[in-house]
Each structure stands twice: as C-alpha cells, then as structure tokens.
C-alpha positions as CSV (number, residue, x, y, z in Angstrom):
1,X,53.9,262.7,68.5
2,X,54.1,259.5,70.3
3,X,56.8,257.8,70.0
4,X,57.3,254.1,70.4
5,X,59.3,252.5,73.2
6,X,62.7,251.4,72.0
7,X,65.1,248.6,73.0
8,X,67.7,250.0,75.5
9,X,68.6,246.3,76.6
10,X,68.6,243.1,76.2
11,X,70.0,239.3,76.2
12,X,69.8,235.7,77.3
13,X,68.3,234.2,80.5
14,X,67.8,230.4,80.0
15,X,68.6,227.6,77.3
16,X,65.6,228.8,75.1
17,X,65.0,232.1,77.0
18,X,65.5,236.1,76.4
19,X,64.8,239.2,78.0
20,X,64.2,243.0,76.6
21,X,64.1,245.9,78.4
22,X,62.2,248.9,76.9
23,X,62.7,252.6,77.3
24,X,59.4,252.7,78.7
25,X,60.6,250.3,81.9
26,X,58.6,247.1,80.5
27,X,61.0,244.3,81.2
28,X,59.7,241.2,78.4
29,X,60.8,237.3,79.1
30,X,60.1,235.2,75.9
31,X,61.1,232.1,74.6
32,X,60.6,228.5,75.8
33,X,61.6,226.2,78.8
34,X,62.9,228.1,82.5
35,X,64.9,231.1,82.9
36,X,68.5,230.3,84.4
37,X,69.3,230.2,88.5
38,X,70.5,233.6,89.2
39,X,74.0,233.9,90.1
40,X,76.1,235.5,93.5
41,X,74.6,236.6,96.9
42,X,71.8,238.3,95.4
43,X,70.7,235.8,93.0
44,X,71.6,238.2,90.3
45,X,69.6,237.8,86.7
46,X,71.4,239.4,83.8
47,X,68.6,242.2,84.8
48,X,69.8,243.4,88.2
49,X,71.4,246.3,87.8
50,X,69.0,247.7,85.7
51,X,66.6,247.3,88.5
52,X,65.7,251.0,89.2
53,X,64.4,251.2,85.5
54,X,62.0,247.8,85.4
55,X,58.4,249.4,86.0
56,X,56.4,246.2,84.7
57,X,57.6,242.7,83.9
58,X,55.7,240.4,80.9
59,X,56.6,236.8,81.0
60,X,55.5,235.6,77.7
61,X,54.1,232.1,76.9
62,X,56.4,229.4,76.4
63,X,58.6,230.4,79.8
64,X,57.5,227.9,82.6
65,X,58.9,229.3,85.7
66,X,60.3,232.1,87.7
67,X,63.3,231.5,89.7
68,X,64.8,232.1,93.2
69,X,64.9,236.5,93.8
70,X,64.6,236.9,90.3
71,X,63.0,240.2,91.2
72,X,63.7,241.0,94.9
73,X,63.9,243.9,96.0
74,X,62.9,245.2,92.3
75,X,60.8,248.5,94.4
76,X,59.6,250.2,90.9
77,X,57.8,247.3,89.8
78,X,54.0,248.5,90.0
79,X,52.9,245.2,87.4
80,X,53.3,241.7,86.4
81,X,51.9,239.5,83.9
82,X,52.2,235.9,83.9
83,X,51.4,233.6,81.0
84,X,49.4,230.6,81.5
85,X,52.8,228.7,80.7
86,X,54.6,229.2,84.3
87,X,55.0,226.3,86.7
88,X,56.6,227.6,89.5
89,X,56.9,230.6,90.9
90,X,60.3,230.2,93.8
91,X,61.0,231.6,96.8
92,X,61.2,235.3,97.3
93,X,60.4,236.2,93.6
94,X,59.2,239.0,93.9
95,X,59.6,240.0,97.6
96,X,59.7,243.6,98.6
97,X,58.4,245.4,95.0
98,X,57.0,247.8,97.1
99,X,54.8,249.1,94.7
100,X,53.5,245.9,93.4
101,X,49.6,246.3,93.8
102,X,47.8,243.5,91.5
103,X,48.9,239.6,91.5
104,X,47.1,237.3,89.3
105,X,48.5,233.3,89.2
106,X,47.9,231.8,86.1
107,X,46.1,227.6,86.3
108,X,49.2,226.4,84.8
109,X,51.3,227.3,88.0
110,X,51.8,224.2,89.5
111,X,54.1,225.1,92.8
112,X,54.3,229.0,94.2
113,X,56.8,229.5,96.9
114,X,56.6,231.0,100.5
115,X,57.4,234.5,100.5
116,X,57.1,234.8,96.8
117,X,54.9,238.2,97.4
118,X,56.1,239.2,100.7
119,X,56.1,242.6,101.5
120,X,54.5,243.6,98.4
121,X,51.7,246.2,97.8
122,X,49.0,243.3,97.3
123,X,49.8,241.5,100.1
124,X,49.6,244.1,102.5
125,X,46.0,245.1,101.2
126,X,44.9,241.6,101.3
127,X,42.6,241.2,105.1
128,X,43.6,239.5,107.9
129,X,42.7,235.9,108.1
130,X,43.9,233.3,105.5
131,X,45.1,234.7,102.7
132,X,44.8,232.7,98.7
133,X,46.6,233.6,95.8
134,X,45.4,231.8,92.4
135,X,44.9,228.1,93.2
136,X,46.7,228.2,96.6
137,X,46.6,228.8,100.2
138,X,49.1,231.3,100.3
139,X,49.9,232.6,104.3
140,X,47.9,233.5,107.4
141,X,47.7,236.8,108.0
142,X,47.4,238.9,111.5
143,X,46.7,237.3,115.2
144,X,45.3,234.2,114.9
145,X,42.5,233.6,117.5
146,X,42.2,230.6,120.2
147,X,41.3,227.5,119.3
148,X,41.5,228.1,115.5
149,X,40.4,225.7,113.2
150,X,41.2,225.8,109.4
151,X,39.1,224.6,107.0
152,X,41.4,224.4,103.1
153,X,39.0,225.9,100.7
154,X,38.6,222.9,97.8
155,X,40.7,223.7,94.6
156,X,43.3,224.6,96.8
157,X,46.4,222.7,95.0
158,X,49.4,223.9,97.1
159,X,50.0,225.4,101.1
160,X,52.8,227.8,100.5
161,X,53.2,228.5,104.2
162,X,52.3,231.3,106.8
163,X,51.0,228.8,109.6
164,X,54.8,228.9,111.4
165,X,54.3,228.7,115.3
166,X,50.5,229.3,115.1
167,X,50.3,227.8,118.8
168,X,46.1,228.7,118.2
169,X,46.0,226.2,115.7
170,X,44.2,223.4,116.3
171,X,43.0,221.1,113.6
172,X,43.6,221.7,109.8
173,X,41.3,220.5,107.0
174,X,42.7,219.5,103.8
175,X,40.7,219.1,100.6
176,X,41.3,216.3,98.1
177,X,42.9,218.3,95.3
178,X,45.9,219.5,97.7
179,X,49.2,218.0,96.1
180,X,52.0,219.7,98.1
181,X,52.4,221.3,101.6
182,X,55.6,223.7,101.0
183,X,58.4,224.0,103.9
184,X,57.4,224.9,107.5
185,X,54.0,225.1,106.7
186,X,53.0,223.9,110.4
187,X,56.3,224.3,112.0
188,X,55.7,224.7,115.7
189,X,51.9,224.5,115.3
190,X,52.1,223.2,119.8
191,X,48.3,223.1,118.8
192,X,47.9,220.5,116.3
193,X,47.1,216.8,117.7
194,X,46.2,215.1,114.4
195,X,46.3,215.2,111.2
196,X,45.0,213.5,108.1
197,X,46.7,214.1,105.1
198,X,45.1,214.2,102.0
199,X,44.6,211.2,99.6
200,X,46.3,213.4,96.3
201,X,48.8,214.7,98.2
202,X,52.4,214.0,96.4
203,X,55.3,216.7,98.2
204,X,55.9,217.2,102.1
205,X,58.2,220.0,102.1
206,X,61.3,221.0,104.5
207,X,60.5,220.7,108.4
208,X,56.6,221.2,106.9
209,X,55.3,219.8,110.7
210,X,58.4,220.1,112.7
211,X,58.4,221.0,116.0
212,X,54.7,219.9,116.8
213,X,54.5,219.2,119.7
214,X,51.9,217.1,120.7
215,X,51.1,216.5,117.1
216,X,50.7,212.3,118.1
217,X,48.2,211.5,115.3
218,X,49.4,211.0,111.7
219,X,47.3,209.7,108.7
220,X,49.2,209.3,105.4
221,X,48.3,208.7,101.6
222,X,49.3,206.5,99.5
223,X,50.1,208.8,96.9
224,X,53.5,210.8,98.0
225,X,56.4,211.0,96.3
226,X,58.0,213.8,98.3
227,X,58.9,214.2,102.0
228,X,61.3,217.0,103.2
229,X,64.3,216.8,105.3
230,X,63.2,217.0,109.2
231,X,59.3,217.1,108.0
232,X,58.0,215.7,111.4
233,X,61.3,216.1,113.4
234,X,60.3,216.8,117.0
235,X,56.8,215.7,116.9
236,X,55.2,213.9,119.8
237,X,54.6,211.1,117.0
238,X,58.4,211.1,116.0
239,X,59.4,211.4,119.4
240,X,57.4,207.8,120.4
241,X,59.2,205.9,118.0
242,X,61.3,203.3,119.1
243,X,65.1,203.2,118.0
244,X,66.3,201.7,114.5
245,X,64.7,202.5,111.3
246,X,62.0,204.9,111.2
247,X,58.8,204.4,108.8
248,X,56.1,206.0,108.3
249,X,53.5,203.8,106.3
250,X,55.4,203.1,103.2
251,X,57.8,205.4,103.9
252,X,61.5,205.5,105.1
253,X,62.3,208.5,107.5
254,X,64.8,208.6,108.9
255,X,67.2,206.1,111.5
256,X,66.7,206.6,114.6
257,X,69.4,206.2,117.7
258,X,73.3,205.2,117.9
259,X,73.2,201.3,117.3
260,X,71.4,201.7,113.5
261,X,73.4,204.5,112.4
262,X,76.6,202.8,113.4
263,X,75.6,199.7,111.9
264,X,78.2,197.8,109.5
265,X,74.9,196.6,107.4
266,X,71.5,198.3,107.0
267,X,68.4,196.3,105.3
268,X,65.6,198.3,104.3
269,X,62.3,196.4,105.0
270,X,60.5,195.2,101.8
271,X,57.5,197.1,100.8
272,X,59.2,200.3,101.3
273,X,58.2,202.5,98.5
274,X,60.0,205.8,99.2
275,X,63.2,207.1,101.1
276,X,62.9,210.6,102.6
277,X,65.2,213.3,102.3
278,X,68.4,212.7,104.4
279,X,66.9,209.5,105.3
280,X,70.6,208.5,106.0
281,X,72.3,211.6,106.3
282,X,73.5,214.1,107.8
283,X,71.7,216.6,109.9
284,X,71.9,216.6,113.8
285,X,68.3,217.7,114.5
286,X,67.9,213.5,113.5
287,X,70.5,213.0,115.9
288,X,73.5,212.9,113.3
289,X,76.9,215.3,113.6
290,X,76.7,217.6,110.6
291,X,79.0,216.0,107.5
292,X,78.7,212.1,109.2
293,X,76.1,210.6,108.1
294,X,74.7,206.5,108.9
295,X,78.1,204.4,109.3
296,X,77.0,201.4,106.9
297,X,79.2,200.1,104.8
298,X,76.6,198.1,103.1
299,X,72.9,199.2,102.1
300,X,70.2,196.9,101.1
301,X,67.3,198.2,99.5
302,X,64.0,196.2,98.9
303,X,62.8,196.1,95.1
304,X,59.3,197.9,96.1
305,X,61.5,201.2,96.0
306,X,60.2,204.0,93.7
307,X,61.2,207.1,95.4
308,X,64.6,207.7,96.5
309,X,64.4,211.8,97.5
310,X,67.6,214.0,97.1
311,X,70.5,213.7,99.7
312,X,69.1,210.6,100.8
313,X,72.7,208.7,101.4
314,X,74.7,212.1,101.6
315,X,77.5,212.1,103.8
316,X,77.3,208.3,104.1
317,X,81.0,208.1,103.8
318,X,82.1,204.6,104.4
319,X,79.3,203.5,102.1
320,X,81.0,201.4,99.6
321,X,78.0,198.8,98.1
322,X,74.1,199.8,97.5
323,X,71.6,198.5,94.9
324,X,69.1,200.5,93.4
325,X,66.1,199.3,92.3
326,X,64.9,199.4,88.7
327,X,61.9,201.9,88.2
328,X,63.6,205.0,89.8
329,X,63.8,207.7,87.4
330,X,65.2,210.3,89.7
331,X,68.7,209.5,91.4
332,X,70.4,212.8,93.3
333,X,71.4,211.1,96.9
334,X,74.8,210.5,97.3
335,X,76.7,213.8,97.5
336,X,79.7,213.6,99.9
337,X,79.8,209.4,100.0
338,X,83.7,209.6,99.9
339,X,84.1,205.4,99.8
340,X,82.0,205.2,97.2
341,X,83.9,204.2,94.1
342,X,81.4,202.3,92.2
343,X,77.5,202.2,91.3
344,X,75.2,200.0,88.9
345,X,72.5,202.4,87.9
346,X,69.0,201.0,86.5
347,X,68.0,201.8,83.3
348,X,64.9,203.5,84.6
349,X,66.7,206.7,86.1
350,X,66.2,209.6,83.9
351,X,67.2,212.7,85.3
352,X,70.6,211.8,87.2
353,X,72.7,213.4,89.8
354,X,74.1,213.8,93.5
355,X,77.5,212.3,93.3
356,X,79.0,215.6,94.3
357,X,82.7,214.6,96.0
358,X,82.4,211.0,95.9
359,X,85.0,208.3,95.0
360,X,83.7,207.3,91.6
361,X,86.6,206.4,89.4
362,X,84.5,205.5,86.5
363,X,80.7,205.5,85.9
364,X,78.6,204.0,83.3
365,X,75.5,206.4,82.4
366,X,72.1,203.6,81.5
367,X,70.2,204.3,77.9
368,X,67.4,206.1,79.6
369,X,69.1,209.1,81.1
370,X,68.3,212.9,79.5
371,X,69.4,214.9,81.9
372,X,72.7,215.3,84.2
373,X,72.0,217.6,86.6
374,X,73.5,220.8,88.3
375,X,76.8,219.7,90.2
376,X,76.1,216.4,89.7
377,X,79.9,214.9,89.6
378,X,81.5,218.0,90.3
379,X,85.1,217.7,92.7
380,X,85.1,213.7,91.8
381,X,88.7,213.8,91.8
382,X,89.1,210.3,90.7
383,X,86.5,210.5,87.9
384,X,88.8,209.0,84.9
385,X,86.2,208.1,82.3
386,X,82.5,207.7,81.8
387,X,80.2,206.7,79.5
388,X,77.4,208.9,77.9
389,X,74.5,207.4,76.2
390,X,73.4,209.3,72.7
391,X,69.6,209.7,74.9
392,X,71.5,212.9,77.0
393,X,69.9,215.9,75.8
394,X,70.9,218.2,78.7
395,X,74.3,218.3,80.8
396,X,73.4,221.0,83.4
397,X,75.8,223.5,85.2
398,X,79.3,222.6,87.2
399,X,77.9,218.8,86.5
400,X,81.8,217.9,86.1
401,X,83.3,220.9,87.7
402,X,86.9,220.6,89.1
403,X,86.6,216.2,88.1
404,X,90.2,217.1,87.2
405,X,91.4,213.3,86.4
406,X,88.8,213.2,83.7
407,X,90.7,212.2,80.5
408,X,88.1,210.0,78.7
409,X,84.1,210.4,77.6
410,X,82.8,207.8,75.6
411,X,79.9,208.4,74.1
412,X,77.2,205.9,72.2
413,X,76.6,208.6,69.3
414,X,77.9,210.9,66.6
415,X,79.9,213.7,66.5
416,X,76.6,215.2,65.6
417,X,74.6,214.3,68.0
418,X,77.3,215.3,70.8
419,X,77.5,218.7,69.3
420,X,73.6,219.1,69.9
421,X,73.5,218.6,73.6
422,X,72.8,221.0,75.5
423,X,76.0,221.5,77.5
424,X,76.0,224.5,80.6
425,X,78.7,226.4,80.0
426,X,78.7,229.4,82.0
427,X,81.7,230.1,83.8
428,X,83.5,227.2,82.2
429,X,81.8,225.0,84.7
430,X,82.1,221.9,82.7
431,X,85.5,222.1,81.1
432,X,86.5,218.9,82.4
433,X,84.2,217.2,80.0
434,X,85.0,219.4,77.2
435,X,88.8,219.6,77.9
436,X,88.6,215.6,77.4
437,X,88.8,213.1,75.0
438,X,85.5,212.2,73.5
439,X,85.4,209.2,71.9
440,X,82.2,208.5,69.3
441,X,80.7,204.8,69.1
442,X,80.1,205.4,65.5
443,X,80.7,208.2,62.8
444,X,79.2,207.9,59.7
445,X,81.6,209.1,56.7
446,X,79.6,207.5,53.6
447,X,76.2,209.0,53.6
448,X,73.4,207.1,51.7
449,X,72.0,209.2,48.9
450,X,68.6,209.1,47.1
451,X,69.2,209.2,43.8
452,X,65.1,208.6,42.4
453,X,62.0,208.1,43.4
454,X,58.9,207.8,42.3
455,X,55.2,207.3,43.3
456,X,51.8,205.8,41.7
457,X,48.4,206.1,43.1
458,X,45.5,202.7,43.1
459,X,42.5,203.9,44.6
460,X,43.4,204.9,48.3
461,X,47.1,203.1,48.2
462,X,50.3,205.3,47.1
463,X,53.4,202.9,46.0
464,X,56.8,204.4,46.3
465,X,59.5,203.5,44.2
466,X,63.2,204.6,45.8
467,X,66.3,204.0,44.9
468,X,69.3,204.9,47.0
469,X,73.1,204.7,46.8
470,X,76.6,204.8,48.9
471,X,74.2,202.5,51.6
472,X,77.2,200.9,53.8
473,X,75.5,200.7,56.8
474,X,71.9,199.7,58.4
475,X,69.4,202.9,58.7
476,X,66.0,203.1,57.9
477,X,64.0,204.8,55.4
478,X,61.0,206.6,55.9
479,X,58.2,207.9,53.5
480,X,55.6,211.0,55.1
481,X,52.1,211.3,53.7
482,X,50.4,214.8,54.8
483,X,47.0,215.8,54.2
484,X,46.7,219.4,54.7
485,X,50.2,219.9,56.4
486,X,48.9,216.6,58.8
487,X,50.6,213.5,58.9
488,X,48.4,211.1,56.9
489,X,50.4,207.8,57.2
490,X,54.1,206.3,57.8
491,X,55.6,203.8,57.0
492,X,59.9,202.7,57.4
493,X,61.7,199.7,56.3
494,X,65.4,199.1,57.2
495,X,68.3,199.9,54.6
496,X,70.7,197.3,54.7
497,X,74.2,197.7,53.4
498,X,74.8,197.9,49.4
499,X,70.9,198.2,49.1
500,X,69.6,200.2,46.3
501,X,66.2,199.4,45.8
502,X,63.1,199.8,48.0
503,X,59.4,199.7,46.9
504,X,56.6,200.9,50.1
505,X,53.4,201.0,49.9
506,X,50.9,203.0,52.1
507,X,47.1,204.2,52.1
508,X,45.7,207.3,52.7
509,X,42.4,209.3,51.9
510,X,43.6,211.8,49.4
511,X,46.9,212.7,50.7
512,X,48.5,215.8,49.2
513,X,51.9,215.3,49.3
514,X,54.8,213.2,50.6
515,X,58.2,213.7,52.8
516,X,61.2,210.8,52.1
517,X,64.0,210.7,54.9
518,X,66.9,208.4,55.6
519,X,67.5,208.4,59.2
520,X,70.6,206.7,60.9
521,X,68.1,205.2,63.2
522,X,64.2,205.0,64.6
523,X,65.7,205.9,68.2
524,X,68.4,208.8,67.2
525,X,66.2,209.9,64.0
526,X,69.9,211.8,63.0
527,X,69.0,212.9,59.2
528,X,71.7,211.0,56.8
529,X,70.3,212.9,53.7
530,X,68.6,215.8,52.5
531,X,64.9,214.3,53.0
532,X,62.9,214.5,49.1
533,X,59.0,216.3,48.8
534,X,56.6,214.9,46.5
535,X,53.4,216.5,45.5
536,X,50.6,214.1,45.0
C-alpha cells in the first residue's frame, strides 16, 4: 500500500497566510499577501522547531515574499518551489540548507537579497566568475583577476551583492533594465573611478559604494527613489565636497561639517526631489555622534520634494517645526525627534510611520492613509489622542506599543468598519489602542430596507422600480447588471432621508440578471441591507 502523507502540523504565518507540514517533510505556504517577520534572535517562524523534519518547502501562489531567516540553517531542505507570486526574497532566507541543490527564481520576484542562498548546495556548484540567479546578478565568486571589468548581462533587474572589497574592480557596466543595487554591493571597490548609473535605476541600497576610494566620478538618473544610509560615504567624490548641505543631482545626502549640523535653521534648496536615508541623522561615519542627530530647530523643505527615505530626521531632537510637502506617500523619518510635539501631515502620505519616541501629544491621521506601520508610534509617552480616518485598512505590529497616555481614538467610521481593520495583535503589541476609548463619527442604528422592486425591459434599456423604507440618512443606491457573471452596467443615485421611491434606468446588451445594494457610501461601500438578485 501507499499511503498518503498526513498533516502532522500546522497554523498561521501572515494576515492571509498558512503553513502545513506533512508527514512526508513537505512544508506548504498558502494563502495571500506576506508571511509575518519572524520573531527572537533567530528570526523564528512558527516552523522552527520543526526544522529537522522540513525536507522540501512549496510556497503556493498568492504568497508574495519570503522573509528575513525564514529558513536558515534549515540543513534537510534538499527543495524549493517558488510561485510566480513572490516579490522578495530577504536576507539570509535560506542560508546554510546544506543540501539545497536546485534554485529557480520566479519573474514575479522583484527584490532577492544578499546572502539569500549562501552556503547552499547550488551556490557552491555554481563556477567561479559572476554568478546570476533568475533575473539578477547575484555574487562574484572566487579571486577576481587584475584589472577586472564587469559587464551586467541586460535583463538583469537587481545586484544583490558579492562585489565587497573587489580592489581588481575597475569599471562596472550597468544595463538599462537594472532598478536596484542592494547594500554594499561595491563597498571598498579602491578600483572603481567612475560610474554611471543606470537611467531605470530606482533603490541605492546601504553603504552600496562606500568606501571607494578614488571612486571621483558619479553619473546619476533621474529616476531614483531610494538611496541607502552611507551609500557613497568615504568616496573620493564625497570626500571633495565642500561643507554644508550635501546634494547629489536632485538629491539630498547628507550635511556635511559642524556649522550646518548645528544650525538653529536648515533650508533645503528648491528643486530637491528626494532626502536620503539619515540625511539628517544620526550616524558618525557622516560625521554625527550616534543618537544626536542635525541640531535644527526649524526645517524647511522645498515643495519639489517626493521622496523623503526612512530615518531621514531621526534623532533630530530639538526639531520642533517641519513642513512636508503634499505628494509624499511614504512618511517613516522621524523616530527619536524628542521635541517634536506636533506635525501637519499631507493628504498624500499613504503608508505612515517613524514617530517611534517622539513628543507627539496628539496627531491627526489625513484621509489617504491605509497603512500604520510596524512601531510607528510606539513609546510616545504623551500620545493622548489621535484621529483615524475610516481609509486604514492595516495597523501593523507594536505601532502604539507602551503610548501609555493614550486615552482617546477617534475614528471617522463605524463600529463596523473599525472591527474590519486589520489590527497586529501579537504579543498584545497594540493594546494601547485597543485598551482606549474609540469614539465612532457615525453609527447607523436605523437601517434602510428594500421593501419592492421591480424591473421592465425596452429594447436594450432595463427600468428599475425600488422602493425602500426606514431611509433617515444620505446613502446611495446601487443597481448591478451581469452578463454572464460580468458586470454589464451601474448605475447609483443618492437616498436622501424619508425617501421611498427611486426609478433607474440602464442599458445593456442582454444582460442576465441584476444585483440591488444600499451602501452607506460610494467611498466606504459598508452594506446597509441585504443586497436583492433579479433574474432577467
């Protein structure tokens, strides 16, 4: 007989994610979205101690990354297979599975880490010389010869490193469809003298050209969003610029020298596009103490801003007043600023965070915003209240841990809508928000009701007849046609209090049936009523 493999373990690894492990050693990922940080020294996934029994590992479609050590040191593994649904693969994923012969990266994987196969079974059977994994250039491998030249094979999307204090080096080629060069790519490369960077190129990673020496030549895109704390620290280059505010292009580096940092006001020249990590702060390879960051009180920054990259004012702490331009929609820079009590944030930022230990005593969240990130107001021990718009869909992990003052959340939806967010839990991280009072805009207590409906056909045009009842508030009505389980047409008119009558008409080419909803809004779409099918 043959029996089949049986379910010895299993559980949850991510908002949407869920792992399996099978009595034949084949560990299964499925779901949708990433699979959680791990946790403690070792970066521990709910799998890790189960580590000696994980032969093979299938990520199913629908899972976009892999993170930090989610599989180091895993030495039994002798298989992977990645769905063409993974984005990044982080650092050290699977470093030192011994046995690990055969890596294949999907075209969906967007960023693959340094070090994410060290030490593996495929790596050391791959030849000396440059070594490529999928659609990047993953590490150099063995002695590299005198007066080496490097020519980036085209397709090549991402450098994950492997060129660190490669003194042969001396000129690197880049092809047009690089987008990121990951952290200390070129660190210590004495042989480089120029280099032209790539006109797709959108991420400079950590210290990626540190430490060049006579690297004096620097040609830069227009395209970047992304530059890495210390990326050409120590560079002849960096080391001919005068004092004050370093640029590069468009670009904000970093300050440079002891009058500028202990400036009272700092004006940020217009045309500026983008603010590199630590621009401001704190490390002292840029000359700064570690935890005191520029001195300014005051921050001016010129409207031409789109990119302000994390930590970018962190450890700035007598920064008490900063404007931030409309049109950023990433905002994670200001962790440690312990003067700063107050903030206007555009109503462009998205994804918001980085106030870790600040002064804040209340903040206002804009409309925009879906995401507060990891830590982001966590040990803000004058945080009292905030305000939460109803667009939040996501509160990540220790985003308000230890803001111990925090008595009072008001929030610009429903009860409903609050109880949908996706709030991190783990380790009670957040119970400060949870522990206090969450006051609701607006809760709706008299739901409207259709009571009838009813629908005639003219040629192509369908005429809907609806009456409603208990309407004491605006919402909208809206009538579905489907052809075929497609949407066909739509059509929504606005429900005004005591309304009980609506006629709509709408065409379609023989559309087989129809959906009616009441929602409380276009924007929130919160369901008011059990929606009505018609068949046509």
């Amino acid at each position: 007989y043959i029996y089949a493999a049986t379910v010895v373990d299993s559980g949850t690894c991510g908002d949407n994610a869920t792992w399996s492990l099978n009595s034949s050693g084949t560990l299964t990922i499925s779901g949708t979205g990433e699979i959680y940080d791990g946790y403690g020294e070792n970066a521990e996934q709910p799998w890790y101690d189960l580590k000696d029994n994980i032969k093979s590992v299938v990520i199913n479609y629908g899972i976009t990354n892999i993170p930090f050590a989610a599989f180091r040191d895993f030495q039994n593994i002798t298989s992977i297979s990645l769905s063409n649904s993974i984005e990044r693969i982080e650092l050290e994923a699977f470093i030192n599975c011994t046995k690990l012969s055969d890596v294949s990266i999907p075209d969906s994987c967007k960023y693959l880490a340094n070090d994410a196969f060290a030490r593996t079974k495929w790596y050391n059977n791959q030849p000396n010389g440059v070594v490529y994994c999928g659609n990047f250039l993953y590490t150099y491998k063995g002695t590299m010869p005198s007066n080496t030249s490097i020519n980036v094979k085209n397709g090549t999307i991402g450098i994950c490193g492997g060129f660190y204090n490669e003194s042969n080096l001396v000129s690197v080629t880049f092809p047009n469809t690089l987008e990121y060069i990951d952290n200390r790519a070129f660190s210590y490369c004495s042989g480089l003298t120029s280099i032209t960077l790539p006109k797709n190129l959108k991420s400079i990673g950590t210290e990626a050209f540190s430490n060049c020496q006579n690297l004096k030549s620097i040609t830069f895109p227009d395209n970047v969003e992304f530059i890495g704390l210390l990326a050409f620290s120590d560079t002849a280059w960096y080391n001919n610029q005068p004092n004050g505010l370093v640029y590069l292009n468009n670009w904000l580096l970093t300050l440079k020298g002891d009058t500028i940092k202990q400036a009272n006001t700092i004006t940020v020249k217009n045309n500026t596009i983008g603010i590199a990590v630590n621009a401001f702060g704190d490390d002292k390879n840029y000359g700064y103490e570690n935890g005191d960051g520029a001195h300014a009180s005051t921050i001016n920054l010129p409207n031409s801003i789109k990119y302000i990259n994390d930590d970018a004012f962190s450890y700035c702490k007598y920064l008490t007043k900063i404007n931030i331009p409309d049109g950023i929609e990433t905002l994670n820079c200001f962790d440690y600023c312990e003067s700063l009590a107050s903030i206007n944030i555009p109503d462009s930022v998205k994804t918001l965070g980085g106030f870790y230990d600040t002064a804040l005593t209340s903040i206002t969240i804009p409309s925009n915003v879906t995401e507060i990130s990891q830590s982001a107001f966590a040990y803000c021990a004058s945080l009292k209240e905030i305000q939460i718009p109803s667009s939040v869909a996501k509160i990540d992990f220790a985003a308000f841990y230890n803001c111990e003052a925090l008595t009072d959340v008001y929030y610009s939806g429903t009860k409903e809508q609050w109880d949908k967010i996706n709030i991190d839990t783990r380790y009670n991280s957040n119970a400060p928000l949870l522990n206090a009072t969450i006051h609701f805009a607006k809760e709706i207590t008299n739901k409207p009701v259709i009571t009838s409906s009813q629908v005639t056909k003219a040629s192509n045009t369908y005429t809907f007849n609806i009456n409603v009842s208990k309407v004491t508030s605006d919402c909208e009505l809206i009538v579905v046609l489907y052809k075929n389980g497609k949407v066909s047409n739509v059509k929504t008119t606005t429900l005004t209090s005591n309304t009980t009558n609506k006629t709509l008409r709408l065409t379609a080419t023989n559309a087989d049936s129809a959906k009616i909803f009441i929602w409380d809004s276009l924007k929130n779409m919160i369901s008011l009523c059990n929606a009505v099918t018609k068949n046509l």
